[in-house]
N, C-alpha and C positions, 0 to 999 in steps of 0.2 A: 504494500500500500504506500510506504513512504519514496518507493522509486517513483510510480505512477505519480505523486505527487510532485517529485522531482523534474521529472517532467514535462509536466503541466505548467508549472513554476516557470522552469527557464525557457519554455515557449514562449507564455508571457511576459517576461521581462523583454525578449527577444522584440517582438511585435510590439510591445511598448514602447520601447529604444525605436522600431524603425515608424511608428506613429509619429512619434516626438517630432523624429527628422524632418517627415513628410509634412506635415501639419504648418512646421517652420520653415520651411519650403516658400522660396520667389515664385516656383513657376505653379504650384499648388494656390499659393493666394490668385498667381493671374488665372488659373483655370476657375476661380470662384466666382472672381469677378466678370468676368466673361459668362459664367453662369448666368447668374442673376443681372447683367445688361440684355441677356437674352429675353430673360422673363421678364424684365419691364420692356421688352420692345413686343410683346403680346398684346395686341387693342384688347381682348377680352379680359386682362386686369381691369384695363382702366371704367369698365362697363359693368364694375364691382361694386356695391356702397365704399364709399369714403371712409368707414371706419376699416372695413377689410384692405384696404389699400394702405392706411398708413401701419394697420400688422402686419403688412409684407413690407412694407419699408423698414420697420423696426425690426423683423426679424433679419432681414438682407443684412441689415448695416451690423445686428450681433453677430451672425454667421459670419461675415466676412472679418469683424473685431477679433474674432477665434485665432483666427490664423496670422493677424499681426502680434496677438498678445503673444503668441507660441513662439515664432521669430525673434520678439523681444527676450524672453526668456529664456533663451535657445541661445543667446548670445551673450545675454549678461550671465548662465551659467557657466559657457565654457571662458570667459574672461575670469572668472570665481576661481577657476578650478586652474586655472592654469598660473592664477597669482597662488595662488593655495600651494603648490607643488614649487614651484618658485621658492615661498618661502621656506617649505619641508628641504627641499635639496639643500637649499643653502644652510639650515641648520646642523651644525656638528653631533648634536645628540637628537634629532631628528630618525624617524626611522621613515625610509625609502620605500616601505612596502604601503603604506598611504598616498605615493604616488599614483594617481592615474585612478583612486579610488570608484570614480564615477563609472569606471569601466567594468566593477567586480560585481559580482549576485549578490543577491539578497542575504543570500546565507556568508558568503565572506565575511560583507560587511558586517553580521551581526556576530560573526566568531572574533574580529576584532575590534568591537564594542564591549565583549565580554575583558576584553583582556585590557582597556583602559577601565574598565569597571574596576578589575583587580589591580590596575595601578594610582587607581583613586582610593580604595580602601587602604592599600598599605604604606600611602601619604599620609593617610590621616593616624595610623597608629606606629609608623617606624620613624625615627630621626633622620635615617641614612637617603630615604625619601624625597628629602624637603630640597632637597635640589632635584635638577631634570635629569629625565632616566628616558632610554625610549623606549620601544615596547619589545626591541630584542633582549635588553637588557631584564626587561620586566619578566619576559617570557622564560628564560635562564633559572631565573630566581624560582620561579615559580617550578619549574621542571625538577630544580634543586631542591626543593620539599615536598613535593609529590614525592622524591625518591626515597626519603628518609621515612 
């Protein structure tokens, strides 16, 4: 059951990722727009009540808002991500395996969530702690008392 999940999982992520692209997409917005210049070039909208005409205006103009908000955030993420890694590489106690984070599964991500989880608790009860440690460091430690 947890393969078929697995599965399931990284299809979706998969087709999620290639929605994202698509959505934030130049030539996606122009095929929308061309859409909907189609549909107000139809005489039978305009032979509609007046209130059903300005709900086709207000939907047109959210439909097509969809795809520039996407584009917007499609671009302020990867300038995010790419100062983000920026700063990770150039740090010396930085760990490198948060690079490119955006690109790992669901499940990565949350196996190295667990492991700043365990390097936020042992901040808070060890001294040796209170300075920066990165997560290989942390991971060592940790591997060093599971064995004991």
């Amino acid at each position: 059951m947890k393969s078929l999940y697995k599965i399931i999982e990284t299809a979706f992520e998969k087709f999620s990722m290639m929605a994202t692209r698509v959505l934030g997409n130049s030539l996606t917005f122009l095929m929308a727009l061309i859409l909907v210049i189609t549909y107000f070039t139809d005489k039978e909208v305009y032979a509609r009540p007046k209130y059903l005409i300005i709900m086709d205006v207000i939907f047109s103009t959210t439909f097509l808002s969809i795809f520039i908000i996407q584009k917007s955030v499609n671009r302020f993420s990867a300038a995010l991500h790419l100062k983000m890694n920026e700063l990770v590489a150039s740090h010396d106690n930085a760990s490198n395996r948060i690079i490119n984070i955006e690109e790992k599964t669901e499940e990565e991500i949350r196996d190295l969530a667990k492991h700043y989880s365990t390097i936020a608790e042992k901040a808070k009860t060890s001294e040796s702690m209170q300075s920066s440690h990165s997560i290989e460091h942390i991971i060592k430690e940790v591997k060093k008392e599971e064995e004991k």
